[in-house]
N, C-alpha and C positions, 0 to 999 in steps of 0.2 A: 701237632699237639697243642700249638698255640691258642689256633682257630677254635679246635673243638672246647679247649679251658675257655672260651671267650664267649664262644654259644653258650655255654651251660650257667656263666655269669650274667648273660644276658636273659637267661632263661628265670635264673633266680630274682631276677630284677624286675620283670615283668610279672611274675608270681608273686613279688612283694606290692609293687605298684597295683596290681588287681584286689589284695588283698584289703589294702587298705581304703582303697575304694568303695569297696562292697561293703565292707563294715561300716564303715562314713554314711554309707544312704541306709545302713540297718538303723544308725545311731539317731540319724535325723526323722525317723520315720519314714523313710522314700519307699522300705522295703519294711512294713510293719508285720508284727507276728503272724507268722500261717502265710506269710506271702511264696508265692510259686520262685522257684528260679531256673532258670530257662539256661543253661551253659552256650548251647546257640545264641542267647538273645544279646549274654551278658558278653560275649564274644565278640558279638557282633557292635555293643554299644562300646564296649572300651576302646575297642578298634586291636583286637588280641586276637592268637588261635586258641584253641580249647585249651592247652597243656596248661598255658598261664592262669586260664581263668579255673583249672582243676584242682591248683595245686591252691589256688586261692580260696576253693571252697571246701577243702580236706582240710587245710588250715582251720576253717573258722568253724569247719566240725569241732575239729580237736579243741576247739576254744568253747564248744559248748551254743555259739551261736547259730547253725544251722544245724540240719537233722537230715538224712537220707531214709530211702524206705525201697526195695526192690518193686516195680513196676509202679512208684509214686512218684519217685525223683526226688529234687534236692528241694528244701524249705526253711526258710525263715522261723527257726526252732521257740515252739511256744510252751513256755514253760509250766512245769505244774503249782500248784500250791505250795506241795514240800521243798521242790525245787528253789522257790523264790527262799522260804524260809530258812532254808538250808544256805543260800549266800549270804544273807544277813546276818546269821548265826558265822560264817566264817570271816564274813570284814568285819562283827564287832569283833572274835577275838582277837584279827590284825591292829584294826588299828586301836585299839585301847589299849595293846601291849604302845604300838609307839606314842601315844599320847601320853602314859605312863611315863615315856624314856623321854619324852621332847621336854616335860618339866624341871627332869635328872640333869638334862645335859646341852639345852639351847641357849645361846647365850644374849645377852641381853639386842644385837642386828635383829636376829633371827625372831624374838619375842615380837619385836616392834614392827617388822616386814608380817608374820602371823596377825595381828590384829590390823593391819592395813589393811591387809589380803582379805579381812574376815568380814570387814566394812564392807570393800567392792562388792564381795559375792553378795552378799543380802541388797545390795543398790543395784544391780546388775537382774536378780532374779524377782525384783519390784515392775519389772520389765515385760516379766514374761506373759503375764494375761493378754496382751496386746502385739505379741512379738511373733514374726512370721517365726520358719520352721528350719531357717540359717543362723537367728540369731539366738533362737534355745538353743542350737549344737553349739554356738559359741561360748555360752553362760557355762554349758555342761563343761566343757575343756577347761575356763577359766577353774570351775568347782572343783573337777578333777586334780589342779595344780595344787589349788588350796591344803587338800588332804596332803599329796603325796610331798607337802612342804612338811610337811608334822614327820610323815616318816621318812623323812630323807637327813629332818636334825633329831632322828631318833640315835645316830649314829651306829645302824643297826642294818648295813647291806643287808642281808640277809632277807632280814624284815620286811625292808623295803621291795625285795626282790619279789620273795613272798606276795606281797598287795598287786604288785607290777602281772605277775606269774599269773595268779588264780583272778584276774581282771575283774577284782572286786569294786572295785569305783566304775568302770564301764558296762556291767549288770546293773550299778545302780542308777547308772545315766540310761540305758536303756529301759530299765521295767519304769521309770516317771516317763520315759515319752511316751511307751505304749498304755498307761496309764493314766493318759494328761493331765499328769501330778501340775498343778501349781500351788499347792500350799507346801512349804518348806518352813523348817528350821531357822532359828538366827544362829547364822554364823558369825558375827560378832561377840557370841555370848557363850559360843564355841569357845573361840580367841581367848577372849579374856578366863575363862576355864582353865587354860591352860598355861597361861599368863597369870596370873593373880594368884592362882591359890595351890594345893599340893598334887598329892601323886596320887589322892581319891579322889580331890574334887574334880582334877581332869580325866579319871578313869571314867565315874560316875557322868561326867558332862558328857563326854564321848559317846557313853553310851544311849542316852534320853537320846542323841543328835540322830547316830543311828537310826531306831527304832522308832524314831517320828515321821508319821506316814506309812506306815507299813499296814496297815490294818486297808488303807484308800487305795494301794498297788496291791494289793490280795483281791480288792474287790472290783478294782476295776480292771483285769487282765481276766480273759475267761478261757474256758478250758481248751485244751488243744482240739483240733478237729480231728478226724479218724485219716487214715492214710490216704485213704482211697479218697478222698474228696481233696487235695492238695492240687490237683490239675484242674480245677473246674474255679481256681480264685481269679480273681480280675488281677489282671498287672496294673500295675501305675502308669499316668503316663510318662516318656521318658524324660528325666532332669538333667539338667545340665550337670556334666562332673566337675568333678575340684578337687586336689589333692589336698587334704589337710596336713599340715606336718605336725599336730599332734602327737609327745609319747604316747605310748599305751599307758591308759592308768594317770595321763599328766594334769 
């Protein structure tokens, strides 16, 4: 009984380790939108049998990152218009309810680690015109942290669960890579938004923060291909792995 609880832990371990993999090279663009994925190849690359790398990619269905098709196979899921607009529309409602609650209830560490944080990222993404394609995923993660600092002194589990759950910060780290957004927002101007002044001016800040660039990731992601053309995309060649320990969402 022991053995087989021991397999199935190991089983769940290798499913989690594949997952997070696979997502990491979607994240970095290793696997960019409309990309093929191969269960044999990725089997073969992570050094796994299918079960792990299966459960790895039903996962990331169910996350909305890849896409299945009956005699097309699995794909690096390319979003539509509404799609992108429709995420946007749900991390401004999250996080501008927590940027609301972080003015209600952060206290004065919490304010001054926020604008420090809010520094780095705009010094960090000054970077990125010139920045290979390891050190954008690094900016992204550090950005990701940024935010989910707002909703973590929202004092609002829930909330935060929420942003975490519906991987609303890691849609928007993905649609800027497959975008090659490099024009951003200050985040400094975030910070002090929600630092300085009240419960509309950082509602209102939040939300210009959002919705800047949105019009350049609409136009620069283009429409999904048709099914039947998903096996005829060129693979990448293969990169070397790395397991990030990034949360989701951090």
């Amino acid at each position: 009984m022991r053995g087989k609880r021991d397999r199935l832990q190991s089983s769940d371990s290798l499913g989690e380790r594949a997952y997070q993999q696979i997502r990491d090279r979607i994240l970095r663009g290793e696997f960019p939108l409309g990309a093929a994925l191969s269960r044999r190849e990725l089997a073969q690359e992570l050094g796994m049998s299918f079960v792990p790398v299966s459960e790895a990619l039903q996962h990331l269905e169910r996350d909305g990152l890849v896409e299945s098709a009956p005699r097309a196979g699995t794909r690096v899921r390319v979003p539509t218009p509404d799609d992108i607009r429709e995420r946007y529309i749900l991390r401004e409602a999250l996080e501008c309810q927590a940027a609301r609650l972080f003015v209600e209830l952060a206290g004065d560490d919490e304010k001054a680690e926020l604008l420090a944080m809010g520094r780095r990222v705009d010094q960090l993404y000054s970077f990125l015109p010139e920045a290979d394609r390891e050190f954008v995923f690094s900016v992204h993660a550090y950005h990701m942290a940024f935010h989910m600092r707002i909703a973590e002194a929202s004092r609002c589990k829930l909330l935060r669960d929420a942003i975490e759950r519906h991987q609303v910060l890691i849609f928007n780290c993905l649609f800027d890579t497959a975008a090659h957004q490099r024009s951003f927002p200050s985040h400094s101007e975030l910070a002090e938004a929600l630092t300085g002044g009240g419960v509309m001016e950082a509602d209102a800040g939040m939300r210009r923060h959002i919705r800047f660039g949105l019009d350049r990731v609409l136009a620069g992601i283009r429409a999904p291909a048709a099914p039947n053309s998903w096996r005829r995309r060129k693979r990448l060649p293969k990169p070397e792995l790395q397991l990030v320990g990034a949360r989701d969402g951090g």
